[in-house]
C-alpha positions as CSV (number, residue, x, y, z in Angstrom):
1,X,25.8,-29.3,-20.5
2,X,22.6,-27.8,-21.2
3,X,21.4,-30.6,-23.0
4,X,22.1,-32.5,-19.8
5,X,20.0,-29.7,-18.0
6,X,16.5,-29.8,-19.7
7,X,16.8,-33.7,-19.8
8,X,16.9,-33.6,-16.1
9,X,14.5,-31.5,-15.5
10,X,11.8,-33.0,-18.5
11,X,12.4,-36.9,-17.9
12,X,9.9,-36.7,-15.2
13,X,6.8,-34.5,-16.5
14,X,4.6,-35.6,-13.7
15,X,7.5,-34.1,-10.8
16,X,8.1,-31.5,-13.4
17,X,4.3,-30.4,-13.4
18,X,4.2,-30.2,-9.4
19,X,7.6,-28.3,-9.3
20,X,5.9,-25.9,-12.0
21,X,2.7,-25.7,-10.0
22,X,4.4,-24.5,-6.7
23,X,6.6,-22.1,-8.4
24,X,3.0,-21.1,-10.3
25,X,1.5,-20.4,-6.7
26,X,4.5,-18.6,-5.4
27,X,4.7,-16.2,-8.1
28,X,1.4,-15.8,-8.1
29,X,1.0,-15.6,-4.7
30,X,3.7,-12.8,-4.5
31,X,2.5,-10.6,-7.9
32,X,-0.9,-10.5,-6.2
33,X,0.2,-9.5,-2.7
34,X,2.3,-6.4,-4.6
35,X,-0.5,-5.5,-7.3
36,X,-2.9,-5.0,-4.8
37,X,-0.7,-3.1,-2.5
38,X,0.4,-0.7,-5.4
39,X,-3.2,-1.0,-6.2
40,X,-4.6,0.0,-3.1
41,X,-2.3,3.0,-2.7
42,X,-3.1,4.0,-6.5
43,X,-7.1,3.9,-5.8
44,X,-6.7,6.0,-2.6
45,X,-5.3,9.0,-4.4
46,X,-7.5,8.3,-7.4
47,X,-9.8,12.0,-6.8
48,X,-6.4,13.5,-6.1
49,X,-4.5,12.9,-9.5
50,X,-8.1,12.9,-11.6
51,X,-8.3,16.4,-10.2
52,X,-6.5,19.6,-12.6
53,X,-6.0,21.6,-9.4
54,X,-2.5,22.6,-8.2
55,X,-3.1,23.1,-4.5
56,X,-5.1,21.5,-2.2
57,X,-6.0,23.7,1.0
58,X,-8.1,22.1,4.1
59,X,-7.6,22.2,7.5
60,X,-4.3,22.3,9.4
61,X,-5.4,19.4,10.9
62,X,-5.9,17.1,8.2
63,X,-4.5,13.9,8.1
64,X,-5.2,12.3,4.3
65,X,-7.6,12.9,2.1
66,X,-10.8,11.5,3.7
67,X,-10.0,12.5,7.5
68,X,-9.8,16.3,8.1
69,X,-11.6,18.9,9.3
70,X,-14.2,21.3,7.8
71,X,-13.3,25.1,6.6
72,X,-16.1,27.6,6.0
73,X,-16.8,28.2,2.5
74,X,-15.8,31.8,3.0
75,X,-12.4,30.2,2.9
76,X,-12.6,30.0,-1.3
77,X,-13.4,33.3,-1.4
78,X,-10.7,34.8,0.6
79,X,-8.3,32.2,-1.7
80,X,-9.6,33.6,-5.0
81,X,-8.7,37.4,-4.1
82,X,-4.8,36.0,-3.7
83,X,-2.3,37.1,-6.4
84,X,-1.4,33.9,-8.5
85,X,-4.8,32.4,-8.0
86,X,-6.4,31.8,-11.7
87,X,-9.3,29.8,-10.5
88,X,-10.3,28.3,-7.1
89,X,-13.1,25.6,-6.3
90,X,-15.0,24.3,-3.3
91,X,-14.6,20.6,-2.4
92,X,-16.9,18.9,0.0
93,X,-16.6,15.5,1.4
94,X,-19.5,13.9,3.7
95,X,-20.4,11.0,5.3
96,X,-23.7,9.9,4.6
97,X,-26.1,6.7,4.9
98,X,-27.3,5.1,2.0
99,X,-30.9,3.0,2.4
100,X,-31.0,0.8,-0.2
101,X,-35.0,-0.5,-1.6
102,X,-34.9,-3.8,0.8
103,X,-33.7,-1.1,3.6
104,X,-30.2,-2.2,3.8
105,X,-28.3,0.4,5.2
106,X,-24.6,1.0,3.4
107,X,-22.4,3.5,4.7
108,X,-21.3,5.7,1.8
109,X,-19.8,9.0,1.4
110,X,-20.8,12.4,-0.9
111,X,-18.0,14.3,-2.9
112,X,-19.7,17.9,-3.4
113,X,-18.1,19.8,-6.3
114,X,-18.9,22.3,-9.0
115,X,-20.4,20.8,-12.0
116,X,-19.4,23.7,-14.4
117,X,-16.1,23.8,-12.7
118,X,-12.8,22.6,-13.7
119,X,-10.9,21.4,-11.3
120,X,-12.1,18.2,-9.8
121,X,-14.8,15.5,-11.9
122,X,-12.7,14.9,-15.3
123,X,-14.3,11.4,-14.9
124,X,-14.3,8.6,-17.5
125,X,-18.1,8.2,-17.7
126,X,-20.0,4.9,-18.5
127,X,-23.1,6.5,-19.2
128,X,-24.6,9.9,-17.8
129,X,-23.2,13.0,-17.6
130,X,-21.4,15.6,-15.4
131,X,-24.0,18.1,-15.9
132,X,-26.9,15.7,-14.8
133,X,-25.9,16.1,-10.7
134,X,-27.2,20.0,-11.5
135,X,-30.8,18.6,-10.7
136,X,-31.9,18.3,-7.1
137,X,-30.8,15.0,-5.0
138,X,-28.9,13.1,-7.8
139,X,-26.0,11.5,-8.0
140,X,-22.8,9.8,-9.9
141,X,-21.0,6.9,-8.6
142,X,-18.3,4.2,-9.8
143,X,-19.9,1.1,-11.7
144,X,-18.2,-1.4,-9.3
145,X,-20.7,0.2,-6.5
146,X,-23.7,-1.0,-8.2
147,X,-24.0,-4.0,-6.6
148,X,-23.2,-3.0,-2.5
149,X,-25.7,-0.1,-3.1
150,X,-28.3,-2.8,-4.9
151,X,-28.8,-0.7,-7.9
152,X,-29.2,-2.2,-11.2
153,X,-28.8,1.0,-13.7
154,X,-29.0,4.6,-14.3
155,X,-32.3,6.0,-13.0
156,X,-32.9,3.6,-10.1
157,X,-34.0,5.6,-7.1
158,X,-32.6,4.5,-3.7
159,X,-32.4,6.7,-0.3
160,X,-29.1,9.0,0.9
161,X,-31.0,8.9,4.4
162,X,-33.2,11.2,4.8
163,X,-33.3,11.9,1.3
164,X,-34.8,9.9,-1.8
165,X,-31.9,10.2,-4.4
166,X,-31.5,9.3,-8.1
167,X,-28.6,7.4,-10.0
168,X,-28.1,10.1,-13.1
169,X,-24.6,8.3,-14.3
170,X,-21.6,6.2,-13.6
171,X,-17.9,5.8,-13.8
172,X,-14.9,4.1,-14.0
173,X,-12.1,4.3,-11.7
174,X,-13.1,6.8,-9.5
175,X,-13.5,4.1,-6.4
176,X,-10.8,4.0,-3.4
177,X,-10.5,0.4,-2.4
178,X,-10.1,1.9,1.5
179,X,-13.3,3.8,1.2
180,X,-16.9,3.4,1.6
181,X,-19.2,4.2,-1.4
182,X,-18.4,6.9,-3.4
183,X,-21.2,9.3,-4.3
184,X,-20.6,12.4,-6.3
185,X,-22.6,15.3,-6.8
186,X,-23.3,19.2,-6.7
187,X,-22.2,21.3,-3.6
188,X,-26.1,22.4,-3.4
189,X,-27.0,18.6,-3.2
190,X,-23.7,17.5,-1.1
191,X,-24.6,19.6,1.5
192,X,-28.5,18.7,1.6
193,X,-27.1,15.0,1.9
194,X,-25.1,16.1,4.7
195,X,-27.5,17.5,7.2
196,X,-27.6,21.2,5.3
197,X,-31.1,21.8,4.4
198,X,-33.1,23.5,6.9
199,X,-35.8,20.9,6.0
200,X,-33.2,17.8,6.7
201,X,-35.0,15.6,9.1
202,X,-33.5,13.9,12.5
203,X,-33.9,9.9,11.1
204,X,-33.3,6.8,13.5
205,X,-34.2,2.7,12.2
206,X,-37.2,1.4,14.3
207,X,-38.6,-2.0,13.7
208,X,-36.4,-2.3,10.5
209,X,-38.1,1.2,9.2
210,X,-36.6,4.4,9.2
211,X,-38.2,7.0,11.3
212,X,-37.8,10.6,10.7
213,X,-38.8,13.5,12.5
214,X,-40.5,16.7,10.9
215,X,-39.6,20.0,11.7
216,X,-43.1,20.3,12.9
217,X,-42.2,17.4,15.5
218,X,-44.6,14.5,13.3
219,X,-43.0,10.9,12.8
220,X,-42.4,10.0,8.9
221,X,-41.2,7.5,6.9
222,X,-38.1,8.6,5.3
223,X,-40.4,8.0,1.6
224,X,-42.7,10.5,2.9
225,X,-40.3,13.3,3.9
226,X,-40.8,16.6,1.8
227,X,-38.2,17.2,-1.1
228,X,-37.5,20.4,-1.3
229,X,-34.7,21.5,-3.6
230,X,-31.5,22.1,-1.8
231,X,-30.1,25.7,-0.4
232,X,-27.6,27.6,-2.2
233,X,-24.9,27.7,0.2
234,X,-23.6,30.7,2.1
235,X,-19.9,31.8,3.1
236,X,-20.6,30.0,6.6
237,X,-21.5,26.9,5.3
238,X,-18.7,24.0,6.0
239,X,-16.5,22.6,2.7
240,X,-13.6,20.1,2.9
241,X,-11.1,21.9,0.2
242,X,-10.5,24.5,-1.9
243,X,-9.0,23.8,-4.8
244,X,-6.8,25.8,-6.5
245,X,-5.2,26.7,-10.4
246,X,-2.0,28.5,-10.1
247,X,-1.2,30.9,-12.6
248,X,1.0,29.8,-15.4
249,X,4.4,30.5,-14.0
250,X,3.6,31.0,-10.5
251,X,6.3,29.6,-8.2
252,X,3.5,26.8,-6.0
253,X,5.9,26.9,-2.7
254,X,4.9,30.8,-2.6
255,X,1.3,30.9,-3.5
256,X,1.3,27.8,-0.9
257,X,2.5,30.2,1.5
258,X,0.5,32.9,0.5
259,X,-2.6,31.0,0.9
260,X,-1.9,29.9,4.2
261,X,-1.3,33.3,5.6
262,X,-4.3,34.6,4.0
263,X,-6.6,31.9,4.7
264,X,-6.6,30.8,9.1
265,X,-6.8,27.6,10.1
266,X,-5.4,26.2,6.9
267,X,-2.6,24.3,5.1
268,X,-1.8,24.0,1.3
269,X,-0.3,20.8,-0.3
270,X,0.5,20.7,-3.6
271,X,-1.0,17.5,-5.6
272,X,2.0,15.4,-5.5
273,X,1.9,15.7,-1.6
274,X,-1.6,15.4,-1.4
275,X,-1.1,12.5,-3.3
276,X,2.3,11.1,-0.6
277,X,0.7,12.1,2.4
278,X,-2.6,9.7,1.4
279,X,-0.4,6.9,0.6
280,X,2.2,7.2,3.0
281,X,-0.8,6.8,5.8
282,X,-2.7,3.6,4.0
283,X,0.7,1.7,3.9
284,X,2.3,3.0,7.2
285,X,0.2,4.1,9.6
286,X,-2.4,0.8,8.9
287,X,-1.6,-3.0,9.2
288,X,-2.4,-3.2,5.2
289,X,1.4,-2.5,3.9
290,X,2.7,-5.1,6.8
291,X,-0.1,-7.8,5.8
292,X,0.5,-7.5,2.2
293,X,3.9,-7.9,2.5
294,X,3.7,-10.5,4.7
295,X,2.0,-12.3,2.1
296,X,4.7,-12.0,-0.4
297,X,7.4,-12.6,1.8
298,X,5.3,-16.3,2.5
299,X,5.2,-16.8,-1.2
300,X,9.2,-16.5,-1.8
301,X,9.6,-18.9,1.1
302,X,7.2,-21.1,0.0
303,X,8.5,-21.2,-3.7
304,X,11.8,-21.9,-2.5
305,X,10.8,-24.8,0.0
306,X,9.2,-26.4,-3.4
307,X,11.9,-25.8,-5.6
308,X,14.8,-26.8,-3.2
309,X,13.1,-29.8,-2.4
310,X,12.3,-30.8,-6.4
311,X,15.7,-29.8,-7.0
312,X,17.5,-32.1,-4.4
313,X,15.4,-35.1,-5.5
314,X,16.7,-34.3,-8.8
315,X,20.1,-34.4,-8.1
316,X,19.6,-37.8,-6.1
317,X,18.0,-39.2,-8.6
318,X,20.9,-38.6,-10.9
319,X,23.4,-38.9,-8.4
320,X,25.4,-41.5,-10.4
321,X,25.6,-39.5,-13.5
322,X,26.7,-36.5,-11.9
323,X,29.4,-39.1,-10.5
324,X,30.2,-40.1,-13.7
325,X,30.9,-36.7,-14.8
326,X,33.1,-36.1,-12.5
327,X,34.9,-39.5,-13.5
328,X,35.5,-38.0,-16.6
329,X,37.3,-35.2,-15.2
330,X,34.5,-32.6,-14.7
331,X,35.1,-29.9,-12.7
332,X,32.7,-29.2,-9.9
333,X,31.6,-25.5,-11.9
334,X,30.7,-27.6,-14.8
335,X,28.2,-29.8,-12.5
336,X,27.1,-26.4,-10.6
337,X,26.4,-24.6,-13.8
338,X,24.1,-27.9,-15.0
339,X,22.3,-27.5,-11.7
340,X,21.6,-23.5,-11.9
341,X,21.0,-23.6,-15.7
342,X,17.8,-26.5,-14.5
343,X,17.0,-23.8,-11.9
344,X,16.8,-20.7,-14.8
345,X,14.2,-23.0,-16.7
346,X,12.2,-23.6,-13.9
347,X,12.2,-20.2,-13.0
348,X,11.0,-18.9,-16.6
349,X,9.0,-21.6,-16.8
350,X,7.1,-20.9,-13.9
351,X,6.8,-17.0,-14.2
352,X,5.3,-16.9,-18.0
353,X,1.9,-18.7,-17.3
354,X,2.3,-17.1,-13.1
355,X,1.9,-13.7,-14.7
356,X,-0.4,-14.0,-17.2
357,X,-2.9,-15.4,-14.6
358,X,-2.0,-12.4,-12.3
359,X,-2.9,-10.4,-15.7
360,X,-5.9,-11.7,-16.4
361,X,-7.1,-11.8,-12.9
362,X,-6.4,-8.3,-12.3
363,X,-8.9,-7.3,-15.5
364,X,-11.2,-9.6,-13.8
365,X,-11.3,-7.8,-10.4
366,X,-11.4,-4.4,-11.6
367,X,-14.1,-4.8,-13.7
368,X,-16.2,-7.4,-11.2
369,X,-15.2,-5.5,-8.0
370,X,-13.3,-2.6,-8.6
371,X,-10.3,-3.7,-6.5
372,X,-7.4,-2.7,-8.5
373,X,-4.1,-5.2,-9.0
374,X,-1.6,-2.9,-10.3
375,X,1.3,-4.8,-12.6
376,X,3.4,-2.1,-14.2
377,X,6.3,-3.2,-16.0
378,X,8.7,-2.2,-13.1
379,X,6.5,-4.9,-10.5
380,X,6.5,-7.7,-13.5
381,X,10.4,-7.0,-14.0
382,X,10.9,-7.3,-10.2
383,X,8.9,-10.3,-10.0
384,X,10.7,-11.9,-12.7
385,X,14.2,-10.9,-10.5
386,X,13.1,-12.3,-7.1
387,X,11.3,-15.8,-9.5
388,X,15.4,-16.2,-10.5
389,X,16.9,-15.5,-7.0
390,X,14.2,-17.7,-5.4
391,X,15.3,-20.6,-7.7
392,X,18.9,-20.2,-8.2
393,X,18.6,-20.0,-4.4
394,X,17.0,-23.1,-3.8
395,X,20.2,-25.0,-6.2
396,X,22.1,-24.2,-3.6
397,X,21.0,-27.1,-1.3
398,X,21.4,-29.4,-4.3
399,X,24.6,-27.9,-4.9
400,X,26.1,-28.7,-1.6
401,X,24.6,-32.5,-1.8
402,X,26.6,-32.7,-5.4
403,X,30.4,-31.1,-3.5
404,X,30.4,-34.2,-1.9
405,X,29.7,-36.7,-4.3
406,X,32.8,-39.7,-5.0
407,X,33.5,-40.7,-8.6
408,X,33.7,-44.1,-7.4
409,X,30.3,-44.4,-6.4
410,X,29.8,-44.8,-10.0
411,X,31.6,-47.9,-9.8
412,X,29.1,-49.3,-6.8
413,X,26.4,-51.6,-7.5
């Protein structure tokens, strides 16, 4: 019977090929659609799960990780005077203008953190160095933002608006697909960038230049502001998060309560619910997780409307031998098991080159554009179930056309 099966299903290479090509694109279609949602809601927690803290504390109010409100930097050290504290860090997230040198404005955003710290910037650098954001209105950003900020290497000098600032290294993986721009550098320069700096300047475009106001009330360019190194911050001064290492053997439900009572205004998560509260917003409370599904879902049907109708031809085609089996005294199983079996190789078939496209292509994207299509062996093992079911599923309308077939039409000319 098998014999019978892949004879079928290889007499015709040309149908073959176009049966194979729509399974191709329905796979394909469906692996990519699941990648880049699991790939999405991997790169939005990114900063969370590169970070070595144990608890995140922000606001009450905070709804993931790049919409919440500001705490006063007296906040970290009210958290590092609580028992079962080891070490506590500031965090501080802004959003800032970029301006790049053909005065294209980008919307980007500045991660502030603690260059001799531990807890947040365990990057996986390119080139540069963690240390090198210690100098005044530099910078570190993800490779894959070279292009949108139109900067060609380390070193190049483009405009965090009002500010001239300096490319000192980059990254890998360190970009949220559902963000702007990602710019990472000291707290001192963070806030500077932010609007901090007693010397920032009130900047507005005019006439495709950008304006800026002195303190002492004269118009500048924004090239022609004074630099003048950033502030050290004081306890008043507005952070995003503290970050905090727990004590070996510190029970984290406690110290989260602990910290909350101790610091107003606040709430502590703990870095696997930092990490589910991030995602849980991208794919639920946005139309991405209903549009990327949607997409799958559209690939199944469409692999099956292929299939089915390949399948059915098949078994018309081959109507009279399938009689002729049954002639003989096959049983309608046998038949069925001939049809499913052609089904099984067309769904192998199919997924082997499907997946190593989607492979390939996610290398391709990630290193291109930074957009992430995550295939773990759990998503290539599910694919491979729903390529099966989608096949199998489509014998069935072949099936039913071969229930009804009369021996005798074997005898009909």
């Amino acid at each position: 019977m098998a014999s019978i099966a892949r004879k079928n299903l290889f007499e015709d290479i040309p149908r073959f090929l176009v049966a194979q090509a729509g399974i191709m694109f329905a796979v394909s279609l469906v692996t990519i659609q699941v990648g880049i949602l699991d790939g999405f809601g991997r790169s939005t927690t990114r900063l969370i799960e590169q970070s070595d803290a144990d608890l995140w504390v922000g606001a009450q109010e905070m709804l993931h990780l790049e919409v919440t409100l500001p705490i006063p930097l007296d906040r970290l050290l009210q958290a590092r005077k609580v028992k079962g504290v080891q070490r506590a860090e500031a965090l501080m997230n802004r959003t800032v203008v970029w301006l790049d040198s053909s005065d294209r404005i980008v919307p980007a955003r500045v991660w502030g953190f603690n260059p001799e710290g531990q807890l947040f910037g365990q990057f996986k650098f390119v080139s540069g160095a963690i240390a090198d954001v210690k100098q005044p209105y530099t910078f570190i950003t993800d490779r894959s933002n070279l292009a949108s900020l139109n900067l060609n290497q380390v070193n190049d000098v483009g405009r965090i608006v009002p500010f001239k600032a300096k490319l000192v290294g980059l990254t890998e993986y360190t970009q949220s697909m559902s963000s702007s721009a990602s710019l990472f550098t000291s707290l001192e320069n963070a806030n500077a960038f932010g609007g901090g700096n007693s010397n920032s300047l009130n900047c507005v475009i005019q006439a495709d230049q950008v304006q800026c106001l002195n303190p002492n009330g004269l118009a500048a360019t924004a090239l022609d502001q004074p630099q003048t190194p950033p502030r050290r911050l004081n306890p008043a001064d507005p952070i995003t998060y503290v970050l905090v290492k727990a004590e070996p053997g510190t029970d984290l439900q406690a110290l989260k309560r602990d910290l909350e009572a101790a610091l107003p205004g606040t709430r502590a998560h703990t870095k696997a619910e930092m990490t589910e509260i991030t995602r849980t917003y991208w794919r639920e409370r946005t139309g991405i997780g209903f549009i990327l599904g949607l997409g799958a879902t559209v690939g199944v049907v469409v692999g099956m409307v292929v299939v089915s109708q390949i399948l059915y031809s098949s078994v018309s085609d081959h109507i009279k031998e399938f009689g002729t089996l049954k002639a003989m005294g096959a049983s309608d199983w046998v038949i069925y098991r001939v049809i499913t079996e052609q089904a099984l190789w067309m769904a192998i078939l199919g997924y082997i080159p499907s997946m190593a496209l989607c492979l390939g292509l996610g290398v391709w994207t990630v290193a291109a554009k930074g957009i992430v299509i995550l295939i773990t062996p759990v998503t290539a093992i599910a694919i491979l179930g729903v390529t099966v079911v989608m096949c199998v599923g489509s014998a069935l309308f072949a099936i039913q056309k071969v229930t009804h077939v009369d021996p005798a039409i074997v005898f009909k000319a």
